[in-house]
N, C-alpha and C positions, 0 to 999 in steps of 0.2 A: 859161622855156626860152631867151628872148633872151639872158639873161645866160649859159647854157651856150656857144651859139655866141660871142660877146665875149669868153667866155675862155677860147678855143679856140687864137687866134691868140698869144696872151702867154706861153704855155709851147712848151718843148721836148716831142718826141712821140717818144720812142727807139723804142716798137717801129713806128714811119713811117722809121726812118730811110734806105731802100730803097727808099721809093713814091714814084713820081712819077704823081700821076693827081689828078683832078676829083668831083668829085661833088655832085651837086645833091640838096636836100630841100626836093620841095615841101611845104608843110604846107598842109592844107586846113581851112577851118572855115567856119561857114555863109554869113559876110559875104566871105572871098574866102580866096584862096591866095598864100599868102607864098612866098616864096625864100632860099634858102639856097645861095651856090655855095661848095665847101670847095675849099679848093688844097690837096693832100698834096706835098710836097715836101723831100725828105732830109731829115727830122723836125720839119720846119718847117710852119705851118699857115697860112693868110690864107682869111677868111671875107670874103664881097662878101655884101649885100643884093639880089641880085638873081638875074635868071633867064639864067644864062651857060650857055655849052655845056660839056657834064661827060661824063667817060665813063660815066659810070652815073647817073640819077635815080633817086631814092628818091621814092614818093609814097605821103603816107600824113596821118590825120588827125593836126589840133595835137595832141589829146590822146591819141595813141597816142604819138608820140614823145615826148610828156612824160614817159609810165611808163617809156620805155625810158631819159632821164636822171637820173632819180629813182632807179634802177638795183633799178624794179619787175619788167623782164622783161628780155629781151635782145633786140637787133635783130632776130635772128632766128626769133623766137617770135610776134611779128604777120606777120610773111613768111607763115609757115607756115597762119597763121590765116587768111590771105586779107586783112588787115586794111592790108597796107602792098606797094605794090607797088615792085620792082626793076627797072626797064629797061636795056637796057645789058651794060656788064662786070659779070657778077657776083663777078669777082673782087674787081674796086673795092667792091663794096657791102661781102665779107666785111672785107677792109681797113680799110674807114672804121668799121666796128663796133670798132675798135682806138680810136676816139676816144672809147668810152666804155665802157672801162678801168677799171675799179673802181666802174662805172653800169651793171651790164647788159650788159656784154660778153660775148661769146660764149664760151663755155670753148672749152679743147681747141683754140687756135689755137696754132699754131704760131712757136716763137721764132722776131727774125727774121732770125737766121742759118738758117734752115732754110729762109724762104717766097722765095718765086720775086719778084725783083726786078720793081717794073712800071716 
């Protein structure tokens, strides 16, 4: 999963190209909880190691977001489960599920010419 977030920042993100927002993923496992801050920015992405202020945290076990980049579920199917929680904009959380786009993304999002500019 490290190497997902690494190569988060190296590509262009067209449908981010609209977001301006934050989001954090804590991941949790039994020896401790890691961090993740995502910068969404005109389709541009930059991933920090650490625990930044974000408009939305995502918390949820390392190995629940593994299935979701492995593109076994969608972000929003441990949501639902109780398994990963959202705090925050949930708008950002739907958002940031754009970064994994052909992993598990959420269908039925919206092009984004259609979504509401953050």
């Amino acid at each position: 999963m490290d190497e997902f977030f690494e190569t988060l920042g190296r590509q262009r993100h067209p449908l981010l190209r609209k977001v301006d927002a934050m989001v954090r993923f804590d991941l949790v496992s039994a020896e401790r909880t890691d961090h993740r801050t995502v910068k969404m920015r005109d389709g541009s992405v930059v991933v920090t190691w650490d625990r930044g202020a974000a408009d939305c945290i995502v918390r949820t076990d390392r190995s629940i977001l593994g299935r979701v980049v492995a593109g076994d579920e969608t972000l929003i199917a441990p949501l639902l489960r109780g398994v990963l929680t959202a705090e925050g904009d949930l708008e950002v959380f739907f958002l940031a599920g754009r970064l994994f786009s052909g992993r598990g993304a959420p269908s039925g999002v919206a092009p984004d010419d259609e979504s509401p500019s953050r």
